[in-house]
TIPAMAR-750583 format. One record per residue: residue in three letters; x, y, z of N, C-alpha, C in turn. Coordinates in steps of 0.2 Angstrom, whole numbers, padded with zeros to 4 digits, always signed. Example, Ala and Ser with C-alpha at 12.3 -4.5 7.8 and 13.67 -1.06 7.14 Angstrom:
BEGIN
Ala+0066-0028+0039+0062-0022+0039+0066-0016+0039;Ser+0064-0011+0035+0068-0005+0036+0064+0000+0039;
% end
This chain:
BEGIN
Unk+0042+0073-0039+0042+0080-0037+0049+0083-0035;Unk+0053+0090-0033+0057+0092-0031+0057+0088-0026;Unk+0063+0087-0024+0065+0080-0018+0066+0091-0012;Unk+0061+0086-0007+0059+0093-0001+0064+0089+0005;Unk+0066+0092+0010+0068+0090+0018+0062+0092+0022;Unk+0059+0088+0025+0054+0086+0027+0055+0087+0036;Unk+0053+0087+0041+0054+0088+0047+0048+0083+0050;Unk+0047+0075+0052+0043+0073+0055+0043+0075+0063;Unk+0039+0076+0068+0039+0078+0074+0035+0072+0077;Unk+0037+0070+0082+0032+0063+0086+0036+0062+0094;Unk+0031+0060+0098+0028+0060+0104+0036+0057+0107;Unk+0036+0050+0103+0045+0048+0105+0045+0043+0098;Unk+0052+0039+0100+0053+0038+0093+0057+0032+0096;Unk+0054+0028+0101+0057+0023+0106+0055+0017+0104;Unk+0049+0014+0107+0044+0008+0105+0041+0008+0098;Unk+0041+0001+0096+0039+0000+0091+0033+0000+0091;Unk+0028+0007+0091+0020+0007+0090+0019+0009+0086;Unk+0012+0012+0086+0009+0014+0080+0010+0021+0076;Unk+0012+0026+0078+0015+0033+0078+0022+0033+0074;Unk+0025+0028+0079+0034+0029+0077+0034+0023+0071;Unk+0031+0019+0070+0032+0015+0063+0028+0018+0058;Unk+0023+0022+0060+0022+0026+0054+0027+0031+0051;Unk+0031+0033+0055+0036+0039+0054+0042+0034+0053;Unk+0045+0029+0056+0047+0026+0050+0048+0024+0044;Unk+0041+0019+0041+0041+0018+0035+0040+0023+0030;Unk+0034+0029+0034+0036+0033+0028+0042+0038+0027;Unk+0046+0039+0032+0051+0042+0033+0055+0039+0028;Unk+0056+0030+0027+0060+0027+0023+0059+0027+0017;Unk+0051+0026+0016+0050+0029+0008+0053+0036+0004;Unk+0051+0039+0007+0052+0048+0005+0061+0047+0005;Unk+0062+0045+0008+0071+0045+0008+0074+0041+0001;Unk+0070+0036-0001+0072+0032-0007+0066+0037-0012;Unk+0064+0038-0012+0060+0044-0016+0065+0052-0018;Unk+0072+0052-0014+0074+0055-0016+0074+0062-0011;Unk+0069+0061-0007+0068+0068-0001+0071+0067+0005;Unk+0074+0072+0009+0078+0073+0014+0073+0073+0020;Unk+0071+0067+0025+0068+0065+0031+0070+0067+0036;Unk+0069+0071+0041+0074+0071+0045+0068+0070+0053;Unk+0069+0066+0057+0064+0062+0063+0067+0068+0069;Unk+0061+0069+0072+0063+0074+0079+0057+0072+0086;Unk+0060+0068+0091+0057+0068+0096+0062+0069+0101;Unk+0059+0071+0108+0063+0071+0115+0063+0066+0117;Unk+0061+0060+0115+0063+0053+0119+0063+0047+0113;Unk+0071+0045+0110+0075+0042+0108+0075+0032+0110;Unk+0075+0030+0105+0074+0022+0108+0077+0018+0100;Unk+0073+0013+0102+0075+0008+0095+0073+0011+0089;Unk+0067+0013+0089+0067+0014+0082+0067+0022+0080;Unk+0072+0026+0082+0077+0032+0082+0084+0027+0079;Unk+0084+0023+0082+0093+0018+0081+0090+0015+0072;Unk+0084+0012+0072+0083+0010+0068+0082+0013+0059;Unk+0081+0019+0060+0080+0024+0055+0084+0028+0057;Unk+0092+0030+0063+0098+0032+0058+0103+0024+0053;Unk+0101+0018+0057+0104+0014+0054+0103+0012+0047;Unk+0097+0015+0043+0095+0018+0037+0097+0022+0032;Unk+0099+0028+0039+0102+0034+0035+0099+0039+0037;Unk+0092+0040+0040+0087+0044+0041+0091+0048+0047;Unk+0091+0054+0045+0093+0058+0053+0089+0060+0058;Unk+0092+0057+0063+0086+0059+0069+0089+0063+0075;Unk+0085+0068+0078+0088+0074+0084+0084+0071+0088;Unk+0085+0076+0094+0080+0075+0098+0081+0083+0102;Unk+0084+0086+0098+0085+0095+0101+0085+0098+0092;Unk+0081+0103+0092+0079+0107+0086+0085+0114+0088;Unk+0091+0111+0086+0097+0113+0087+0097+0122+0082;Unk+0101+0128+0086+0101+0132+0083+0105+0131+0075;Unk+0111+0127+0076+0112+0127+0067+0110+0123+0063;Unk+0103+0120+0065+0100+0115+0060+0096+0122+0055;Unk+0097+0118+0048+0092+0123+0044+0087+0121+0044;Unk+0081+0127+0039+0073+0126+0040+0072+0121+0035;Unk+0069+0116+0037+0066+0112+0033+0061+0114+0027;Unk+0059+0111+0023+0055+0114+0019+0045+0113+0020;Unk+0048+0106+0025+0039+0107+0029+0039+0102+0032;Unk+0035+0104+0035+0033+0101+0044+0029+0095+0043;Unk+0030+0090+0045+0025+0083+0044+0023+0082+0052;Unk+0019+0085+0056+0020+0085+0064+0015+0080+0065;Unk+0016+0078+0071+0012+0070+0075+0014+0075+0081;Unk+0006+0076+0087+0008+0078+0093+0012+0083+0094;Unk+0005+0087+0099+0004+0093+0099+0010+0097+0101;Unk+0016+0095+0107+0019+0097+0113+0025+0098+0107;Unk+0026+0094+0104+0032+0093+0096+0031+0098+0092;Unk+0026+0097+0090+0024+0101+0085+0023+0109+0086;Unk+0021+0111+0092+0025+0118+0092+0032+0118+0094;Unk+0036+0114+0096+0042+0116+0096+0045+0120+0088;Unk+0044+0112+0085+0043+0115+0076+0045+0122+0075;Unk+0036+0121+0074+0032+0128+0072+0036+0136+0075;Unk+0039+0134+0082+0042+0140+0086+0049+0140+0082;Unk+0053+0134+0083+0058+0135+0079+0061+0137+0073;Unk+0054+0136+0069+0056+0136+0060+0049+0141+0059;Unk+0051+0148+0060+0046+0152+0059+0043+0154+0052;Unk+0047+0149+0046+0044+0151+0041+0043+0145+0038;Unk+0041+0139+0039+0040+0136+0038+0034+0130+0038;Unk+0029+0129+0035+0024+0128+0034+0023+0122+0035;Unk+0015+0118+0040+0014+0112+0043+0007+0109+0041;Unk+0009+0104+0040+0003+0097+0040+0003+0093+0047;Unk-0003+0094+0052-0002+0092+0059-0007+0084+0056;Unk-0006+0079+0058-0006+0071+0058-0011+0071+0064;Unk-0019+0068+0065-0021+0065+0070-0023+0059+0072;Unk-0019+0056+0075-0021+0048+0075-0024+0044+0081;Unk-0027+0049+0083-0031+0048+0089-0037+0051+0090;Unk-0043+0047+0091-0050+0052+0092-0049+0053+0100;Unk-0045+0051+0105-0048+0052+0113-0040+0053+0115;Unk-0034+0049+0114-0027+0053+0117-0026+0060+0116;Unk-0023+0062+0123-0021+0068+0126-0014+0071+0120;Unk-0011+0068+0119-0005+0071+0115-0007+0069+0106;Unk-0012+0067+0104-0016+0069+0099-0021+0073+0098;Unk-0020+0080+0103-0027+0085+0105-0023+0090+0099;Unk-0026+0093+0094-0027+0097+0087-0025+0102+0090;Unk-0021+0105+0088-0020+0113+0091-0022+0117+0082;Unk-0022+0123+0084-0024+0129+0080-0017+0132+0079;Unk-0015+0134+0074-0010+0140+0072-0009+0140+0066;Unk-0010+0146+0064-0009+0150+0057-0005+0144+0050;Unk+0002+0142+0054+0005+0139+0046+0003+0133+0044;Unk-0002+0130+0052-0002+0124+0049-0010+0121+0046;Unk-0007+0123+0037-0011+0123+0033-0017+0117+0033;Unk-0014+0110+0034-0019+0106+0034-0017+0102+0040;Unk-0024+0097+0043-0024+0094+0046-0030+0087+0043;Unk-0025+0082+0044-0024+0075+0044-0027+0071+0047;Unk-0034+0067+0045-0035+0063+0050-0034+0055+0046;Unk-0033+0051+0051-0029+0044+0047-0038+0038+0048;Unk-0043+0043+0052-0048+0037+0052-0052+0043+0055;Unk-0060+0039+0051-0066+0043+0053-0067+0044+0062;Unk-0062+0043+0065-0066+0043+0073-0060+0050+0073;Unk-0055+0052+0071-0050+0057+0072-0052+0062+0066;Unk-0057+0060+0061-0058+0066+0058-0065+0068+0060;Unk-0069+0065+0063-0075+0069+0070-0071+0073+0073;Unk-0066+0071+0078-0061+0076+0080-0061+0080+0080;Unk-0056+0082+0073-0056+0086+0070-0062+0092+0070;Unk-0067+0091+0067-0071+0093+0065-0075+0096+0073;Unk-0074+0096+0077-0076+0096+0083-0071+0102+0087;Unk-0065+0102+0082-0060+0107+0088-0062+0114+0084;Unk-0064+0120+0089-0064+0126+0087-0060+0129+0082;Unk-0060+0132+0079-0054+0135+0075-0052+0133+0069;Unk-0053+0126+0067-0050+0121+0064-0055+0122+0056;Unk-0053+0126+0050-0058+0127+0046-0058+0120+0042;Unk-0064+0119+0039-0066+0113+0036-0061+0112+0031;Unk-0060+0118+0024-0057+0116+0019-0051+0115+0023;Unk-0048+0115+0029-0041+0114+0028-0041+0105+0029;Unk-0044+0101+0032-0045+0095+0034-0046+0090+0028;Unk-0042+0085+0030-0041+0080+0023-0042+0073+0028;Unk-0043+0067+0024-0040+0061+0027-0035+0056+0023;Unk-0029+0053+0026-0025+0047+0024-0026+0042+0027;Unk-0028+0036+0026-0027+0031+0029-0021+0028+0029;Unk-0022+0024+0035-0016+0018+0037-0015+0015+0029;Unk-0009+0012+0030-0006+0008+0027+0000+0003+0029;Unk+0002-0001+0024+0007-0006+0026+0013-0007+0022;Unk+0019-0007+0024+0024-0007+0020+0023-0016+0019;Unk+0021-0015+0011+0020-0023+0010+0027-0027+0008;Unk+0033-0024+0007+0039-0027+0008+0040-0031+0014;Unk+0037-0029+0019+0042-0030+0025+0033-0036+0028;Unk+0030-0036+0023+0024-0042+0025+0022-0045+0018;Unk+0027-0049+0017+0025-0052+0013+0016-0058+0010;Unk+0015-0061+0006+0010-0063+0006+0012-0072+0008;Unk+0005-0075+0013+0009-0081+0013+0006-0085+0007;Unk+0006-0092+0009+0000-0099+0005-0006-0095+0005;Unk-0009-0100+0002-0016-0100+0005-0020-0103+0011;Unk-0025-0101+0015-0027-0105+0017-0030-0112+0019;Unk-0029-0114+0023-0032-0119+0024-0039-0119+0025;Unk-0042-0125+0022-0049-0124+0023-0052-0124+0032;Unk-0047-0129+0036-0048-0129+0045-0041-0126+0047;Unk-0043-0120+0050-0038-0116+0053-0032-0119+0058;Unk-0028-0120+0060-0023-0122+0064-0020-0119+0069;Unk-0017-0113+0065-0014-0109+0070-0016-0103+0071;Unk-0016-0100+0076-0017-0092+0078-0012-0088+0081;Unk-0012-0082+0080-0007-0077+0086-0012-0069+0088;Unk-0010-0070+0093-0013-0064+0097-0007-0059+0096;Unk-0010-0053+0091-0003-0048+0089-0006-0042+0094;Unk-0006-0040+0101-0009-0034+0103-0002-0034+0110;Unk-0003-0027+0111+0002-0026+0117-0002-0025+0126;Unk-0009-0024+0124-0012-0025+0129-0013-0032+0133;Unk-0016-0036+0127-0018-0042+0131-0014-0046+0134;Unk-0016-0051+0139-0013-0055+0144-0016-0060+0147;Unk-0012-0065+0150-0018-0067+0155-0022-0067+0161;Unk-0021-0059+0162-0025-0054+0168-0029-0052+0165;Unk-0033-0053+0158-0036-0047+0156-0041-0055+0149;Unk-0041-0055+0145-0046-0057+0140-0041-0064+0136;Unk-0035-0065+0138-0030-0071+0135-0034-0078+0137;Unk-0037-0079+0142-0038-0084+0144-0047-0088+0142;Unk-0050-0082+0139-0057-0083+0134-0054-0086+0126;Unk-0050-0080+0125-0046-0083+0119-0045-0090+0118;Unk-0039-0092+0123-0037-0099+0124-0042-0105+0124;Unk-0045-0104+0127-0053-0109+0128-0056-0108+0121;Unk-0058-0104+0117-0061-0103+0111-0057-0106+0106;Unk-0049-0103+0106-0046-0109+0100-0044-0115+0104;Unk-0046-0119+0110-0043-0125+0112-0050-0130+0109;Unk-0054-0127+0110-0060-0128+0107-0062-0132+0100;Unk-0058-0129+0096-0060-0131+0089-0050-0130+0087;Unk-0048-0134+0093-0039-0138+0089-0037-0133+0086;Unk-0036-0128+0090-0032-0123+0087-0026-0119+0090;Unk-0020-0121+0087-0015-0119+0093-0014-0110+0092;Unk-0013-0108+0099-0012-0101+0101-0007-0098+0103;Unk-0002-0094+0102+0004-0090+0102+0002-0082+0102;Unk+0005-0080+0109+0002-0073+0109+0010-0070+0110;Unk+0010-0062+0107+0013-0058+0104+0011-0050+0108;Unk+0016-0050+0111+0015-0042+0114+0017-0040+0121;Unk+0019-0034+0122+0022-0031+0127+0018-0033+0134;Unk+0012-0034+0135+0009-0036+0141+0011-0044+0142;Unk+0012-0048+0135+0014-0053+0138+0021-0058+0137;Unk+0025-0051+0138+0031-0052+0139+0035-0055+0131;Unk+0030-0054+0124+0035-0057+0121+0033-0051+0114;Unk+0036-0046+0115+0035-0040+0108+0040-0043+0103;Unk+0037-0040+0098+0038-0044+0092+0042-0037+0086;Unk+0048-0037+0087+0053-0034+0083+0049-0033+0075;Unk+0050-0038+0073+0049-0039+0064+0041-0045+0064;Unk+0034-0044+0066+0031-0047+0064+0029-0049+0056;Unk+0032-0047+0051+0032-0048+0046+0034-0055+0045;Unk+0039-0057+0048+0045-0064+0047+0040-0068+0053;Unk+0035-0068+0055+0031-0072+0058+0025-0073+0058;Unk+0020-0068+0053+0014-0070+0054+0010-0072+0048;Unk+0017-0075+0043+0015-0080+0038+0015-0084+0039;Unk+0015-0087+0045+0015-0096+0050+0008-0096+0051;Unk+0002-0090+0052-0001-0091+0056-0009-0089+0051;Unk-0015-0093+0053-0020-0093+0049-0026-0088+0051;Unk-0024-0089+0056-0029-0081+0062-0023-0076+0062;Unk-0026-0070+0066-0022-0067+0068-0028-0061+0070;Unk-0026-0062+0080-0032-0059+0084-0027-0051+0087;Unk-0031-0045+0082-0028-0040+0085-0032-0031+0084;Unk-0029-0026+0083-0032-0020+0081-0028-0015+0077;Unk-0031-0014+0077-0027-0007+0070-0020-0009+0065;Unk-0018-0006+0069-0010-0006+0062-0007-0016+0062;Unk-0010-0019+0068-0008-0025+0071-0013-0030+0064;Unk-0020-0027+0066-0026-0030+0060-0025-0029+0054;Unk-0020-0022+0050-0020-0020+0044-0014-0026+0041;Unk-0007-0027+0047-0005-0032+0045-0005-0038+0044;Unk-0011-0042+0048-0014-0048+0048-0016-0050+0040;Unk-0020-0044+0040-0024-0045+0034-0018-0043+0028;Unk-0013-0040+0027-0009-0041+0023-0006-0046+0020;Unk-0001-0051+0026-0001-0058+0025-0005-0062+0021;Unk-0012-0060+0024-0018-0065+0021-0020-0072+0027;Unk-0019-0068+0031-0021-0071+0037-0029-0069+0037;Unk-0034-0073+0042-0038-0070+0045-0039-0068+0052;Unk-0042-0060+0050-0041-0057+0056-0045-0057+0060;Unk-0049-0057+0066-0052-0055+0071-0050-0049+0074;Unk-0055-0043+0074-0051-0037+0078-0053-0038+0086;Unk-0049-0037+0091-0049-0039+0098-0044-0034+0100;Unk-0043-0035+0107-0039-0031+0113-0044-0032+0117;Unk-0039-0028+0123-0040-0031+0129-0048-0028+0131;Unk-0048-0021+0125-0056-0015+0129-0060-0021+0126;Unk-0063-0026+0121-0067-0028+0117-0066-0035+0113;Unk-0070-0034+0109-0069-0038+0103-0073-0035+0097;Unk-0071-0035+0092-0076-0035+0086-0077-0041+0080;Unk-0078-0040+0075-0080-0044+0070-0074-0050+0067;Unk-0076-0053+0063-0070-0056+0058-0070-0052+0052;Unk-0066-0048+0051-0065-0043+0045-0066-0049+0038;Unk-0073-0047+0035-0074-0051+0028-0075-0045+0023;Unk-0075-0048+0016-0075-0043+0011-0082-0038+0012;Unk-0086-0039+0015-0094-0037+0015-0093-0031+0021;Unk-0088-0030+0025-0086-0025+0031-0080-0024+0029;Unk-0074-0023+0025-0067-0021+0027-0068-0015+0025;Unk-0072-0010+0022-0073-0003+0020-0075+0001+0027;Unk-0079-0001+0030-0082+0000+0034-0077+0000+0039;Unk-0073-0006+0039-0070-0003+0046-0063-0003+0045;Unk-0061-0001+0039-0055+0002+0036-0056+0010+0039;Unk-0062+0013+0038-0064+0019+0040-0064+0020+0046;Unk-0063+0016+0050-0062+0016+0058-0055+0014+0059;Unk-0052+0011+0055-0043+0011+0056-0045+0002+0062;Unk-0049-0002+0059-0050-0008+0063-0047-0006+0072;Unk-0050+0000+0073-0050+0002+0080-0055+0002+0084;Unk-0053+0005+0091-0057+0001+0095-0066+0003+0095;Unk-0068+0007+0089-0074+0011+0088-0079+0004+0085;Unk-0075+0000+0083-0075-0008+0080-0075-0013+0085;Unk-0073-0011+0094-0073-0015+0097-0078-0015+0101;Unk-0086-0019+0099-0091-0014+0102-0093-0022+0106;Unk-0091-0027+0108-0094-0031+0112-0087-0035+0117;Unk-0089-0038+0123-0084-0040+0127-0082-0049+0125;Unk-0076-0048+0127-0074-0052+0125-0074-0059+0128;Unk-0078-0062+0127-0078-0069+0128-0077-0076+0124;Unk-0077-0081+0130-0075-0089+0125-0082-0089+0119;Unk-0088-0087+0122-0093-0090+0117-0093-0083+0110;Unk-0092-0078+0110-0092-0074+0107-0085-0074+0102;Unk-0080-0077+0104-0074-0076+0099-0076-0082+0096;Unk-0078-0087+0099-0081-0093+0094-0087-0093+0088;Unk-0090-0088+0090-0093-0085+0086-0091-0084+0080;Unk-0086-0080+0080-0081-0077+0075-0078-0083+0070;Unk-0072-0085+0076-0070-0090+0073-0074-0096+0069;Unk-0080-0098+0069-0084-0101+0065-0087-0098+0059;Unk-0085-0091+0058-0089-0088+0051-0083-0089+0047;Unk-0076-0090+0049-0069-0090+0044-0072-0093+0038;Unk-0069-0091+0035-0070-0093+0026-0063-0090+0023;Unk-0058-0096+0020-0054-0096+0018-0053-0090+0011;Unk-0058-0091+0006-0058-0090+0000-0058-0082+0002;Unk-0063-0080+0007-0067-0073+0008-0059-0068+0013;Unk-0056-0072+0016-0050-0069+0018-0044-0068+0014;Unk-0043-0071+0009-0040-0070+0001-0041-0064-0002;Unk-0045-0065+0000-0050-0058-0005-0049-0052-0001;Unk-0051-0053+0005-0048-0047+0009-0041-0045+0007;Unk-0036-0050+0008-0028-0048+0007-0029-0046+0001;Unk-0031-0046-0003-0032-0045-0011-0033-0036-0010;Unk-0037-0036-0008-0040-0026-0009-0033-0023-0003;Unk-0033-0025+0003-0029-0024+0007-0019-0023+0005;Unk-0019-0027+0000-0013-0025-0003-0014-0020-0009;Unk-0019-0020-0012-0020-0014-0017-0020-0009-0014;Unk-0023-0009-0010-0026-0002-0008-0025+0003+0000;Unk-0021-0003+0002-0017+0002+0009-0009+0001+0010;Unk-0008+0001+0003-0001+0001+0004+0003+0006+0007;Unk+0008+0005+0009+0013+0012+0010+0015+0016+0003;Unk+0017+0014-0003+0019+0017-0009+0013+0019-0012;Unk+0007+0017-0011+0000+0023-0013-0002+0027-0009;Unk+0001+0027-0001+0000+0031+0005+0005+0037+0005;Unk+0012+0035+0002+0018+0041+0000+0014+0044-0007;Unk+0013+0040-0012+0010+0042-0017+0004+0052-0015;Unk+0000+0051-0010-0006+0054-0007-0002+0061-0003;Unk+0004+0057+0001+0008+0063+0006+0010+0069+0001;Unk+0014+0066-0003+0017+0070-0011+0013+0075-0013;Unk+0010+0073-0013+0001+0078-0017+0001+0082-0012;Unk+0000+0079-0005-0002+0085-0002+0001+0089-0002;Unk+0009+0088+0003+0015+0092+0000+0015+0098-0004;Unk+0016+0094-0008+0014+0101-0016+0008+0105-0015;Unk+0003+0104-0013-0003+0107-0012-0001+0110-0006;Unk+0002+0109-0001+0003+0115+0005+0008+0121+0001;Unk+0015+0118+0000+0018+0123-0002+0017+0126-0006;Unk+0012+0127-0013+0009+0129-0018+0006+0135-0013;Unk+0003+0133-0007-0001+0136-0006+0002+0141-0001;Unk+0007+0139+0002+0011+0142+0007+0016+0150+0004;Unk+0016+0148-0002+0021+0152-0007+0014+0158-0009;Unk+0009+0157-0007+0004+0163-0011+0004+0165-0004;Unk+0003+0165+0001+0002+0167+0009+0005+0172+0009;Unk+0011+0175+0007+0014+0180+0009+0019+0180+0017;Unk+0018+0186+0017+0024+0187+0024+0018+0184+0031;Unk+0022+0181+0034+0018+0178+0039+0015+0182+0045;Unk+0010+0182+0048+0005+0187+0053+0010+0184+0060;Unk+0015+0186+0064+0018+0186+0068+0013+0188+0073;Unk+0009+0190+0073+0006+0192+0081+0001+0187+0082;Unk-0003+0187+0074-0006+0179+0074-0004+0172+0078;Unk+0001+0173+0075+0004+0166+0078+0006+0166+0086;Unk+0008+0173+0089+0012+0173+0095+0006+0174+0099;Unk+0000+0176+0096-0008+0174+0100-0008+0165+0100;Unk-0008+0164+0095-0011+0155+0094-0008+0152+0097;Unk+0003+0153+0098+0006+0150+0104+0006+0151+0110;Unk+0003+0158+0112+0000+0160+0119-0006+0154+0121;Unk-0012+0155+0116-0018+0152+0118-0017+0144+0119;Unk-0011+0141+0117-0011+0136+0117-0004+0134+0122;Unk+0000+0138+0125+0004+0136+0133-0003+0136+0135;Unk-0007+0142+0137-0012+0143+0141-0016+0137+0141;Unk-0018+0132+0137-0023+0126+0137-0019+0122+0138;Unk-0011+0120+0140-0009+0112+0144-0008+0118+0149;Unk-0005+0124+0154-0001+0124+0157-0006+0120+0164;Unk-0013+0122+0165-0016+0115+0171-0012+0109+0170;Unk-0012+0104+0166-0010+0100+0166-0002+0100+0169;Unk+0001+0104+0167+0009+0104+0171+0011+0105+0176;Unk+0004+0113+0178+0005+0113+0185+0002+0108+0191;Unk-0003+0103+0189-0004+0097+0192-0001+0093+0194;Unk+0007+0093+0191+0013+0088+0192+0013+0093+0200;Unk+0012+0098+0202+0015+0100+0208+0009+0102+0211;Unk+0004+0102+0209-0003+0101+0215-0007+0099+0211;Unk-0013+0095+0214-0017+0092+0213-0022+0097+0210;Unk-0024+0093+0204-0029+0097+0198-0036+0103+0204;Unk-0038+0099+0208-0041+0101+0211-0040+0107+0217;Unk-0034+0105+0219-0029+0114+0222-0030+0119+0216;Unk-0028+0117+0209-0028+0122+0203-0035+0125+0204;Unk-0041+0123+0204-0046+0125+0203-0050+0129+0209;Unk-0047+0126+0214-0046+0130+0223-0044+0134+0220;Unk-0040+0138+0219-0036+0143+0220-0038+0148+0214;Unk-0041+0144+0211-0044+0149+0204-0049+0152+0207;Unk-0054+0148+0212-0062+0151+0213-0058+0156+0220;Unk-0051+0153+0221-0052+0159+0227-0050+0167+0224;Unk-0047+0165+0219-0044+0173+0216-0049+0177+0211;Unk-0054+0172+0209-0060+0176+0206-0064+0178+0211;Unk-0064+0176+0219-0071+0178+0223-0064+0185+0226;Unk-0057+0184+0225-0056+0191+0227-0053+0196+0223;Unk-0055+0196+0217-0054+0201+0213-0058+0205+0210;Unk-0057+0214+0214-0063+0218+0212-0067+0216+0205;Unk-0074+0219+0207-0080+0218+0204-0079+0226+0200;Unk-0082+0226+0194-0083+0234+0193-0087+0236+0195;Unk-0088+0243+0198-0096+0246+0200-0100+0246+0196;Unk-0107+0244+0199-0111+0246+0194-0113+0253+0191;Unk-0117+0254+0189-0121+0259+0188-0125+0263+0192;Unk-0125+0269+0193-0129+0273+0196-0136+0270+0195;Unk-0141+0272+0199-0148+0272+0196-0149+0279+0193;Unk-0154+0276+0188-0152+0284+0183-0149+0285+0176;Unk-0143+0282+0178-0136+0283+0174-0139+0277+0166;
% end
């Protein structure tokens, strides 16, 4: 397609999570595709350093002599009308990656033509926020930059080693069921994650050592890339050992926590652990690389793309008061939260009951009248 200048918006662009390595790799796809990426959040970190070190430009102020992009790729609400305010003719696709975070809450406004859910719990969402019409509403699923995870061996018929890829878990919390589960059946355990002290830059270059791999979402999509087996866990739960008879199912949930529906104990992960089946975890990494790749996932963005601006181009001149309504309606639905930084939510709601019990009533009506 005509190589576009794209505008991603997101929450920060600090921590290597789930948000900011999606705007990574597909920011790096699109760029070798031949389109101009350009990253924009108010809080800068590693992987802002890590995608200009690529070439990808990133702001952190939607500067008066930057030009308009040709479209808006938004993540998070607060961002995304920066955008939208900035680049008054410029048309948006808002991204929801969260069915229950506060800075994945959907806002409504005229340009932004579609709204993106990455997993059936964020397109209920969706489908739930007022305003929001159906045909604008699409889904993308996750994906994985299968460059950067290569495939390992095969498996071994008796599992050996495991790693816990999550940033919650610890041993204040669900590590220590784990441990007793693989000590159990001679299985060495190495945990990976900000709660325990050991976050993992490039998990690509280490979780082809490993035959398990205990984690959740974008953590689980990369386990099973390798061709690890996975178990989906954290710290809220546990769920299942993802075999080919459930990876649809809960591919459709983004192997999130709507998957994590029992607690997590030593006799419960053992459970798991005893259903592995080499051959059946093969086969997972088998559809898993076909079918949620990042290059079939840019393949999808592209299409939409064209389909907004196709459609942005018949729209005509833009309804300016429309939108200065949608941006009103929409400071007015965070400003409580901001002003509870300087009083406590419950003063806001004080002071609300006391200026409606003191603000004239209308007269009623005569009797008669």
């Amino acid at each position: 397609m005509t190589p576009l200048t794209i505008l991603f918006t997101n929450n920060t662009l600090a921590l290597r999570a789930g948000t900011e390595l999606y705007i990574r790799d597909l920011a790096l796809e699109l760029r070798a595709r031949g389109h101009q990426p350009i990253a924009f959040s108010t809080i800068l970190g590693g992987v802002a350093a890590e995608l200009c070190a690529a070439g990808v430009e990133v702001v952190d102020r939607l500067d008066r002599a930057m030009p308009a992009p040709d479209l808006i790729h938004a993540h998070h609400h607060i961002e995304t009308m920066m955008a939208l305010l900035r680049f008054p003719d410029t048309p948006a696709i808002a991204v929801c990656h969260g069915a229950a975070q506060w800075e994945e809450t959907p806002i409504v406004f005229p340009r932004i033509l579609r709204h993106v859910a990455v997993d059936d719990a964020c397109l209920a969402r969706l489908r739930e926020m007022p305003g929001l019409p159906g045909p604008s509403l699409r889904q993308i699923f996750n994906f994985v930059d299968m460059a950067r995870f290569p495939p390992r061996p095969p498996l071994p018929a008796v599992p050996a080693r495991a790693a816990v890829l999550n940033n919650e878990i610890a041993s204040s919390n669900v590590l220590p069921a784990l441990r007793e589960a693989c000590e159990r059946r001679g299985i060495a355990l190495d945990v990976f994650g900000a709660a325990a002290g050991r976050p993992l830059d490039d998990p690509g270059r280490v979780l082809g050592d490993y035959d398990i791999v205990f984690g959740k979402a974008r953590c689980a999509l990369e386990g099973m890339a390798v061709g690890a087996a996975v178990i989906l866990c954290a710290a809220s739960g546990l769920g299942p050992l993802v075999t080919t008879n459930e990876v649809d199912r809960l591919r459709r949930l983004n192997f999130g926590f709507r998957t994590l529906d029992r607690p997590v104990t030593t006799e419960a992960i053992g459970e798991e652990l005893d259903r592995l089946d080499a051959a059946d975890a093969a086969r997972v990494s088998e559809r898993i690389r076909t079918e949620a790749s990042l290059t079939g996932a840019a393949d999808q963005w592209e299409a939409l793309y064209a389909e907004v601006l196709s459609e942005d181009a018949r729209r005509g001149d833009q309804d300016r008061l429309a939108e200065g309504l949608a941006a009103s309606d929409y400071i007015r639905g965070i400003s409580d939260i901001f002003k509870a930084g300087f009083a406590t939510y419950s003063e806001v709601i004080r002071l609300r009951a006391e200026l409606a019990t003191a603000r004239p009533r209308p007269a009623s009506p005569a009797a008669g009248e």
